[in-house]
Each structure stands twice: as structure tokens, then as C-alpha cells.
C-alpha positions in Angstrom: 6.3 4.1 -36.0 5.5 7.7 -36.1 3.4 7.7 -32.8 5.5 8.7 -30.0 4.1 6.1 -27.9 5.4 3.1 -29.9 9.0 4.2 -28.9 7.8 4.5 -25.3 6.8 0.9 -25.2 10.0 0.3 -27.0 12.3 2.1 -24.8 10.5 0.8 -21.4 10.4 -2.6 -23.1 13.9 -3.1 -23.7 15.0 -1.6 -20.2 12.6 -4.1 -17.9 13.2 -7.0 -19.8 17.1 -6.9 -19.6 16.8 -5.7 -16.1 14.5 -8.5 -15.2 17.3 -11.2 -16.5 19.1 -10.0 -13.3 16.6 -10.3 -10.5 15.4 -13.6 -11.9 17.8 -15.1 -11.5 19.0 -13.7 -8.2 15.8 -14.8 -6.2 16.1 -18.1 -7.4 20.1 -18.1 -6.7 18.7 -16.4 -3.0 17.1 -19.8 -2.6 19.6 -22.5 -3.7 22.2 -20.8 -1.6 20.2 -21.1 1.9 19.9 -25.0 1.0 24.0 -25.0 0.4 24.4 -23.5 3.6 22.1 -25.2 5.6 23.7 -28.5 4.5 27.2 -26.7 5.1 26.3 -26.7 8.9 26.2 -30.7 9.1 29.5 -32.8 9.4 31.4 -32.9 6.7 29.6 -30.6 4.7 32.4 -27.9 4.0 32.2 -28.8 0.3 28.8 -27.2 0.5 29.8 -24.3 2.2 32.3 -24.1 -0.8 29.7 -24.3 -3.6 27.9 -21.6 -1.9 30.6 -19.3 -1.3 31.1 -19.6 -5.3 27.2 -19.1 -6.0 27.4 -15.8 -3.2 29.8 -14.1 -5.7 27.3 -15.1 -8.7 24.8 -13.6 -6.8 26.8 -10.6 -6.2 27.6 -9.9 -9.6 24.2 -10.5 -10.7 22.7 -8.0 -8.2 25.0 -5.1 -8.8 24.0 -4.7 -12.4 20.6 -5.9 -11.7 21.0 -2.1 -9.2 22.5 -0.4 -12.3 20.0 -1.3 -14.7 16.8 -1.0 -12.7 17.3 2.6 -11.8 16.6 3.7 -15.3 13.4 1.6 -15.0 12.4 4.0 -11.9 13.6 6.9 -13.8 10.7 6.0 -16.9 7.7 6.0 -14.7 8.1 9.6 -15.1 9.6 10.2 -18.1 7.7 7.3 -20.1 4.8 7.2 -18.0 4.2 10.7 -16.8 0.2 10.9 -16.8 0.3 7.0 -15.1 2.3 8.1 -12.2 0.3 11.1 -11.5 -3.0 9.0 -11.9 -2.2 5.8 -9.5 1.3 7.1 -7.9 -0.5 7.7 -4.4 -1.2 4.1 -4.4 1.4 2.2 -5.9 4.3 4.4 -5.0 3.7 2.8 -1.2 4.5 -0.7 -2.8 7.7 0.9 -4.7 8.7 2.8 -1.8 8.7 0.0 0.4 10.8 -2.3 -1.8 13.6 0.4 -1.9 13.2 1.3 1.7 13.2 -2.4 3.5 13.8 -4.9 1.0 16.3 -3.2 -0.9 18.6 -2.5 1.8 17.9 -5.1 3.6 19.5 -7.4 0.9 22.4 -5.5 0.2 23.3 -5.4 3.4 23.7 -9.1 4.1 25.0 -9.7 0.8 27.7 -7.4 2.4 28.0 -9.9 5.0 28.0 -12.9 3.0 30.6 -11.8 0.6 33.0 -10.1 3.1 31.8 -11.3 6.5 32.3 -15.1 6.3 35.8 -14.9 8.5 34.1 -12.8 11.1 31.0 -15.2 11.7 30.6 -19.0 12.5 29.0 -20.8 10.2 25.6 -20.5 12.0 26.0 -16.8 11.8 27.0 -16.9 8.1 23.8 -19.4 7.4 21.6 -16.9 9.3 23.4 -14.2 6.6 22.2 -16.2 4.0 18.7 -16.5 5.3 18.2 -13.2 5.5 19.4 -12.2 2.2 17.1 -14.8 1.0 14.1 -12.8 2.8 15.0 -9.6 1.7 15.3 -10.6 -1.9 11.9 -12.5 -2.0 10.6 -9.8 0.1 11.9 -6.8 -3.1 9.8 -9.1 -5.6 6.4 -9.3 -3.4 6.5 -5.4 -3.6 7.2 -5.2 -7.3 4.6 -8.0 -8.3 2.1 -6.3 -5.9 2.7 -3.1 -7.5 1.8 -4.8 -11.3 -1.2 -7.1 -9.9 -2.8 -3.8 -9.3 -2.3 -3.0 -12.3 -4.0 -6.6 -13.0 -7.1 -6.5 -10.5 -7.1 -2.7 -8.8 -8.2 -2.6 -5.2 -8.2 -1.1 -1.7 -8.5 2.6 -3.4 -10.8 4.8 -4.3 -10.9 8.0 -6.5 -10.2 11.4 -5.4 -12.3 14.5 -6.6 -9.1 15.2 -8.8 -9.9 11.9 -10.6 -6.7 10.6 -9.1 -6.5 6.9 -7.3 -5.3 7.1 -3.5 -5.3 4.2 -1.0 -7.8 3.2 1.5 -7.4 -0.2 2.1 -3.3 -1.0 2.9 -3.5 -4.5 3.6 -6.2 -5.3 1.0 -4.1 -3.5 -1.6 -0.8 -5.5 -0.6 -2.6 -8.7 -0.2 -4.3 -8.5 -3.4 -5.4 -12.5 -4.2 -3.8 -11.5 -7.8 -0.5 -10.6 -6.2 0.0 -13.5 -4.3 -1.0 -15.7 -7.4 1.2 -14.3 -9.4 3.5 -14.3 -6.6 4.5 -17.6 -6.1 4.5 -18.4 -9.4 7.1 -16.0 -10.4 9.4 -17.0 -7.6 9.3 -20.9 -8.8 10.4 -19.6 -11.7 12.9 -17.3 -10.7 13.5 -20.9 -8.8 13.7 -22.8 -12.1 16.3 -20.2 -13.4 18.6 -20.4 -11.1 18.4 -24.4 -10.5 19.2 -24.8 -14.4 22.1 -22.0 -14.5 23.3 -24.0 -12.0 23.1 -27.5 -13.3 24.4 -25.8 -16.9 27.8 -24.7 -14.7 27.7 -28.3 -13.2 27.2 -29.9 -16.9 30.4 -27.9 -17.9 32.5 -28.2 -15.0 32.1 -32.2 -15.3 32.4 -32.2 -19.4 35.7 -30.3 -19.1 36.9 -32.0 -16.0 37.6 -29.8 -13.5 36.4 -29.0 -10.5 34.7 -32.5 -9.9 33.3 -32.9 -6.5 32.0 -29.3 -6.8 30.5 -29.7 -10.2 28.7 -32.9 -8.6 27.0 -30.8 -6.3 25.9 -28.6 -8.9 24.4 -30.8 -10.6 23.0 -32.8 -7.9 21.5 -29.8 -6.6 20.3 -27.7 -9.5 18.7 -30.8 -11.4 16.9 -31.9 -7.8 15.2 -28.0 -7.4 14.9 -27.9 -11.5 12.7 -30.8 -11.4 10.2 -29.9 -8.3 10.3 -25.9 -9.3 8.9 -27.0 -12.8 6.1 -29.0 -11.6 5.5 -26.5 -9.2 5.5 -23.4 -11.8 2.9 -25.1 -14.4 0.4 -25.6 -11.3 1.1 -21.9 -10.1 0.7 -20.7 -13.4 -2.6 -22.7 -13.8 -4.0 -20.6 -10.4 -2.5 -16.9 -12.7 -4.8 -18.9 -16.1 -7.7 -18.7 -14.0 -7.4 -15.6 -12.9 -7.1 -13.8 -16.2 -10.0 -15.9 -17.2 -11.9 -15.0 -14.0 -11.0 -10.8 -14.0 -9.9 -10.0 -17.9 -12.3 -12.5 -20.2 -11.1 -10.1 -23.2 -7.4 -10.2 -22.3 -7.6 -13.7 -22.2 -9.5 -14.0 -25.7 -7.5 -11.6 -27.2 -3.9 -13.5 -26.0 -5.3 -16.9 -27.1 -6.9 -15.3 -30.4 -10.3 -16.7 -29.8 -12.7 -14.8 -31.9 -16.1 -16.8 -31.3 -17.6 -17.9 -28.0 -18.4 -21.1 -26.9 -17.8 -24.1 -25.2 -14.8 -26.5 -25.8 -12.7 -23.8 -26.9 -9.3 -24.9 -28.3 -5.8 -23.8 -27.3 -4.3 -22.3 -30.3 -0.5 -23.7 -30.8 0.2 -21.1 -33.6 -2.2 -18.9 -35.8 -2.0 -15.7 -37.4 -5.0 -13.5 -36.3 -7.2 -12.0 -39.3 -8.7 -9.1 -37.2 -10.6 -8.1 -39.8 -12.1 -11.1 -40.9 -12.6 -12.1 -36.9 -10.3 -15.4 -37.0 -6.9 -17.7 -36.7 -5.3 -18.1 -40.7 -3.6 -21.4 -40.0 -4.0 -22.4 -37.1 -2.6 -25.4 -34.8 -4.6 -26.1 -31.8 -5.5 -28.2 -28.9 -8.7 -29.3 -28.6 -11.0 -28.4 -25.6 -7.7 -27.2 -23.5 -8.5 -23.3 -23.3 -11.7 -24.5 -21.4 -10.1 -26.7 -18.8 -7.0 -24.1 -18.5 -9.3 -21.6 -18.0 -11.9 -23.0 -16.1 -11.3 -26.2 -14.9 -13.6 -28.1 -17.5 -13.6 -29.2 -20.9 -17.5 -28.2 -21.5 -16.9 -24.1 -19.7 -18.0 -21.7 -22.4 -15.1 -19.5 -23.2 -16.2 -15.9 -24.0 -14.9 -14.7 -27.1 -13.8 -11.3 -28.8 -17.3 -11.4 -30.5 -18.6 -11.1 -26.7 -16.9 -7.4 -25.9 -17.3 -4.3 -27.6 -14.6 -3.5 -29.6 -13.5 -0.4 -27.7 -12.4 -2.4 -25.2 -10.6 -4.8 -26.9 -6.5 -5.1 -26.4 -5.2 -2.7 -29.0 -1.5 -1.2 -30.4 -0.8 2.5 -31.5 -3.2 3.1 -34.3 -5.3 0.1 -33.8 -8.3 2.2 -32.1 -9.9 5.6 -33.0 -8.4 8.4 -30.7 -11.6 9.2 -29.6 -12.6 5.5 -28.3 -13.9 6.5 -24.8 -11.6 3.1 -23.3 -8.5 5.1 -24.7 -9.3 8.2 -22.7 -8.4 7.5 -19.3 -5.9 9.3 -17.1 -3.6 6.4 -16.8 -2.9 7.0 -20.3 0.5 8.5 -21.8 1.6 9.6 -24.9 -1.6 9.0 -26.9 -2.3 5.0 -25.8 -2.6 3.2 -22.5 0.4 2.8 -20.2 -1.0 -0.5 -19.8 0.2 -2.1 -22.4 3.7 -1.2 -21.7 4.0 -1.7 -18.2 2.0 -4.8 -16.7 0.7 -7.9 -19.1 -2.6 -6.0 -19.3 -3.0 -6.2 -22.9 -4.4 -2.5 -23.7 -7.6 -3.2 -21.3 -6.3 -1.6 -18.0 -7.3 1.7 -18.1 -10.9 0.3 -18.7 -10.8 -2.2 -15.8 -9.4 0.8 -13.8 -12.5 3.0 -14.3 -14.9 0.0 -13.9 -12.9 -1.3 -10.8 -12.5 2.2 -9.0 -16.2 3.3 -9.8 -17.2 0.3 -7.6 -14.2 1.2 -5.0 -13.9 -2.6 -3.4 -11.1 -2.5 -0.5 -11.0 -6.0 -0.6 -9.0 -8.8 -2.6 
């Protein structure tokens, strides 16, 4: 625990995953509350508008301290994340600055309107509120996602004669195949949250007794979009599987723990990796899956760690030597990669960056 980076992973660790609590469940709430309004405008449908004005002040709560504890989030790209931020800032700042610029304000402004505006507007206006809030809130997450699937699968750069990364390719670097993968799988989930927070305050309302005709729509509601966005997010996520297995082969062996190529690889369950004997101690695992997750068929042939040299394979803070050429990249802080820390790279990101930017593609 003596290497200063370990408490930078810490630090940023703790501060993005209690942040993204809020946001998750805001974009999915974004959602769910253009449905409630929609079916507000029909006859007879002021009980919806009800349920939504209830979910608008959820939302509201929700975003404020979703505001409050993102900025120190911003604030650690520079103070966590120094050498990273000078490296790729020229390109992923644009995605960053955009989200603050357009989709930021563009959703606190008609969650203004939704919250204090409702007396002033018909109910067409007030749906038309809702809608937009809904865009600008899905619109904040494409930027963020598109700023960490470059971190995933760099393009539309190339590399300055200061060794820095600066952007060539605008559209290819915001429509990045990675980023809309990942995309619309995170907002199904964000979906999934937010349908199941709401059936949970349904469940309650009806078990205590109170609030019964709302509580039915709850329920009816959030168990109806919990049930399509969790088919939805296993397929979405299958498209993210193949990916990883497609772009980062020793991410992907290094998260599932599999040590030896070959085909009909197994999912592991549960194991505990022996790194130094090159294997899973007790493990639990599914045959053949890792090859139809990962490519589509139960006979692909699943490279293993044994396949990659070991400098390049995911590491922690005193895993590699200090002088592993993989661990001396400019994207690297505080002794170890920023990768790790930031983005689900698992340690190999600074790599992928040098072999991704020496070849410079400005496409997706």
C-alpha cells in the first residue's frame, strides 16, 4: 500500500462509483417519466401525470447530488491523473466539454421546468419538458461513454511530435463502434435501475397500504420496463463480450482467468487465480460458454494468457517490473497506468494506445 498509485485508484475509485449511483439511476428515471407523461396526455390519465410529478422530484434529488459529487470526479483527472490528461486531453476533453456545455445544461434546464413550470404549461408543453430532459440526460451519458470507449478502442487521432494524442477524425472519434456498444447497453441498464426502484417503491406503497392506485402504477409500470430492459441488457452486453474479445484478447483472458488457449474454453463461475503456477485453484465453471460468449461458437479457440507476453498482461502496483516497456507510456500516472483506474481496461491501455496510435486509424 506504499505506492502512491494504489491510493490514487483508491481515491478515484470510491468517488466514480458513488457518483455513478446517481446518474444511473437518473437516465433510467429520464425514461420511465416520458412514458408517465405521455400516457398522462390521454383521457383520464391524470393519475399518471401524478406518478410522474412524484418520480420528477426523485429525479431532482437524484441529479443534484449526482452535480455535487461528480465535480470532484472532474477535479481528479488532474490531480489523480495528471500525465493522462496531458497525454489524451486534446482529444477527449472535446467529448467532456461537450457533455458540460450542451447536455449538461440542457438537462438542468428543463428539469427547471418540470419541477416548477408545470402550472405555467399545458400538459403537451409539460410532456415536451419531459422529453427534452430525457434527451439531454441520455445525450450527458453518450459523451461520457464516448470519452471511456476511447479509452477501450482509440481512434480518429493521431500523435503529435510532442508524443501527445490530438484529434483528426471528430465524427469517427464520437461514433466509435465501441461507444455505441457500450452505449446502449449502459442505458438499458440505467433502464433496469430505475424500472426496479420503481417497482421496489410500488412493492412498499401496496404492502403498507397507502397510496394504492399510485402504487399500482408503479408497479405496473416498473415491473413491465424491468422485464423488457433485462432481456434487452444481456443481448447488449453480448455485442460489449465480443468486443473485448475482438479488440483486448488479453483483457478478456485475464478477467475470465483463462491461462491456456484453446478451443471450448469454459466460463469460470468462481476460481482463485495461481499466477504463478499459470491456473484457477478451485474452480467452478461452465463448459464451452467463454467460446460462444465470446465468439459466437462453442468450438472458437479462446486465446489465453500463455498467448501474450507477459509485459502486457493486466497488472496491479507492484505486479510488473518498473522498467516493463508496456508500463512506460505517457498516459501513465503515479508509477502504473491510469488505465486501470479510470476505464475497465484492465492495465493494457496504455499498450493498446501506442499500438492503436502508431497505426493512426480515423475510423471506427
Amino acid at each position: 500500500m506504499a505506492d502512491a498509485l494504489v491510493f490514487h485508484r483508491l481515491q478515484f475509485a470510491f468517488t466514480i462509483i458513488y457518483h455513478y449511483l446517481f446518474p444511473q439511476l437518473t437516465m433510467g428515471l429520464a425514461l420511465l417519466i416520458v412514458f408517465m407523461k405521455a400516457l398522462g396526455l390521454r383521457q383520464g390519465g391524470e393519475r399518471w401525470n401524478d406518478a410522474a410529478r412524484f418520480w420528477i422530484r426523485i429525479f431532482g434529488i437524484n441529479f443534484a447530488v449526482g452535480v455535487v459529487t461528480g465535480i470532484p470526479m472532474e477535479f481528479q483527472f488532474g490531480t489523480n491523473w495528471a500525465k493522462f490528461s496531458r497525454y489524451a486531453g486534446s482529444v477527449i476533453g472535446q467529448t467532456l466539454a461537450m457533455e458540460g456545455l450542451f447536455a449538461f445544461f440542457l438537462e438542468s434546464s428543463f428539469l427547471s421546468v418540470l419541477v416548477w413550470g408545470e402550472r405555467r404549461l399545458s400538459k403537451t408543453g409539460h410532456f415536451f419538458a419531459a422529453a427534452a430532459l430525457f434527451f439531454g440526460s441520455w445525450l450527458s451519458g453518450y459523451f461520457i461513454i464516448a470519452t471511456n470507449a476511447f479509452m477501450q478502442h482509440p481512434v480518429g487521432h493521431v500523435v503529435a511530435a510532442d508524443g501527445t494524442l490530438h484529434l483528426v477524425d471528430f465524427w469517427g472519434f464520437v461514433l466509435n463502434r465501441w461507444a455505441i456498444a457500450q452505449y446502449v447497453h449502459t442505458m438499458v441498464a440505467a433502464t433496469v435501475t430505475a424500472a426496479f426502484v420503481m417497482a421496489a417503491v410500488g412493492a412498499y406503497y401496496t404492502l403498507t397500504g397507502r397510496h394504492q392506485h399510485t402504487a399500482q402504477l408503479f408497479l405496473r409500470l416498473g415491473v413491465a420496463a424491468g422485464l423488457i430492459a433485462s432481456v434487452l441488457v444481456a443481448l447488449t452486453g453480448d455485442r460489449q463480450a465480443k468486443l473485448i474479445a475482438r479488440h483486448q484478447p488479453v483483457a478478456l483472458a485475464a478477467m475470465e482467468g483463462h491461462f491456456q488457449s484453446g478451443p471450448r474454453a469454459g466460463l469460470v463461475l468462481i476460481g482463485q487465480p495461481n499466477v504463478r503456477e499459470r491456473r484457477l485453484d478451485n474452480p467452478v465453471i461452465v463448459p464451452w460458454a467463454l467460446s460462444f460468449l465470446a465468439y459466437g461458437t462453442f468450438h472458437a479457440d479462446v486465446k489465453g494468457l500463455d498467448a501474450f507476453p507477459e509485459d502486457v498482461w493486466p497488472s496491479w502496483p507492484g505486479s510488473a517490473p518498473s522498467s516493463s516497456p508496456s508500463r512506460s507510456s505517457p498516459s501513465c500516472s503515479a508509477g502504473g497506468d491510469v488505465s486501470s483506474a479510470i476505464g475497465p481496461c484492465c492495465g493494457s491501455c496504455c499498450s493498446r494506445f501506442r499500438s492503436h496510435t502508431s497505426r493512426t486509424p480515423p475510423d471506427g
